[in-house]
C-alpha positions in Angstrom: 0.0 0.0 0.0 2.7 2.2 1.3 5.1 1.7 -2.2 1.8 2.2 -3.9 1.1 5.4 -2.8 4.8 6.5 -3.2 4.6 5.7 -6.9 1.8 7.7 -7.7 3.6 10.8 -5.5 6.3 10.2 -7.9 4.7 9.3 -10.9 5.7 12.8 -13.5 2.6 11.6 -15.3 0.1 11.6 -12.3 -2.3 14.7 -12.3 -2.0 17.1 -9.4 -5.3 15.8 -7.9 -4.1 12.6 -7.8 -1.1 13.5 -6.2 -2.7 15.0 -3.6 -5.2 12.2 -2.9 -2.0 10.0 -2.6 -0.3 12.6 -0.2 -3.2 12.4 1.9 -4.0 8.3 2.5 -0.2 8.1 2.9 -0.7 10.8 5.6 -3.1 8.3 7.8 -1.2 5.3 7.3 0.8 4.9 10.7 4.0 6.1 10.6 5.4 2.4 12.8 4.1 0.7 9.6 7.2 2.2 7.5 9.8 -0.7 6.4 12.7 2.0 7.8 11.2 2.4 10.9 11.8 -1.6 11.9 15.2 -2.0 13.9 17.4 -5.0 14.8 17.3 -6.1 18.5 18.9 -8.8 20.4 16.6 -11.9 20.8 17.8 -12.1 23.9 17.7 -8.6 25.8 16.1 -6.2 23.6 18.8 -3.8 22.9 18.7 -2.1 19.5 22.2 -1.5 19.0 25.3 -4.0 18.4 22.9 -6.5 17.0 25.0 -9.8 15.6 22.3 -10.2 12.4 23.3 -14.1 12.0 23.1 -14.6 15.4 19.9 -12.4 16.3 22.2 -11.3 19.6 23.8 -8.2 20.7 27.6 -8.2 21.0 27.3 -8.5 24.7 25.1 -11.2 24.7 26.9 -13.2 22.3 29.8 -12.8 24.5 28.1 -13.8 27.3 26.7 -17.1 25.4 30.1 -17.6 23.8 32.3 -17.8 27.3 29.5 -20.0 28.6 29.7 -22.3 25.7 26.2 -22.0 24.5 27.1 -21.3 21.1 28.6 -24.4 19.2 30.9 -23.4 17.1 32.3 -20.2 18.6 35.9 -20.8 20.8 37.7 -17.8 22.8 40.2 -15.8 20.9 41.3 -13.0 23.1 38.2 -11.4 24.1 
């Protein structure tokens, strides 16, 4: 709906009034339901920032799991 709406703004070819019917509806749509608006967080913890992406875990948390050898795979390096 939301790329939709975008297209006609964008659209050279769309008429003024449609433009502005566009500019409108996209106005009402919620503004949590934008794709940008979604962030990484841990799986664990929540935070929103130092997020691993192929582990779903934040860089602390990961740590954490790693030293306790919940992670297969992972060994200590010099942490």
């Amino acid at each position: 709906m939301r790329a939709e709406l975008k297209n006609i703004i964008k659209n050279p070819k769309s008429s003024f009034e449609e433009k502005e019917v566009a500019v409108a509806r996209l106005d009402k749509l919620p503004k949590s339901s934008s794709r940008i608006r979604l962030r990484n967080r841990c799986f664990k913890t929540g935070r929103p920032r130092g997020v691993i992406r192929r582990f779903k875990l934040s860089r602390l948390s990961f740590r954490e799991m790693a030293l306790n050898g919940e992670i297969p795979g992972v060994t200590k390096a010099s942490w």
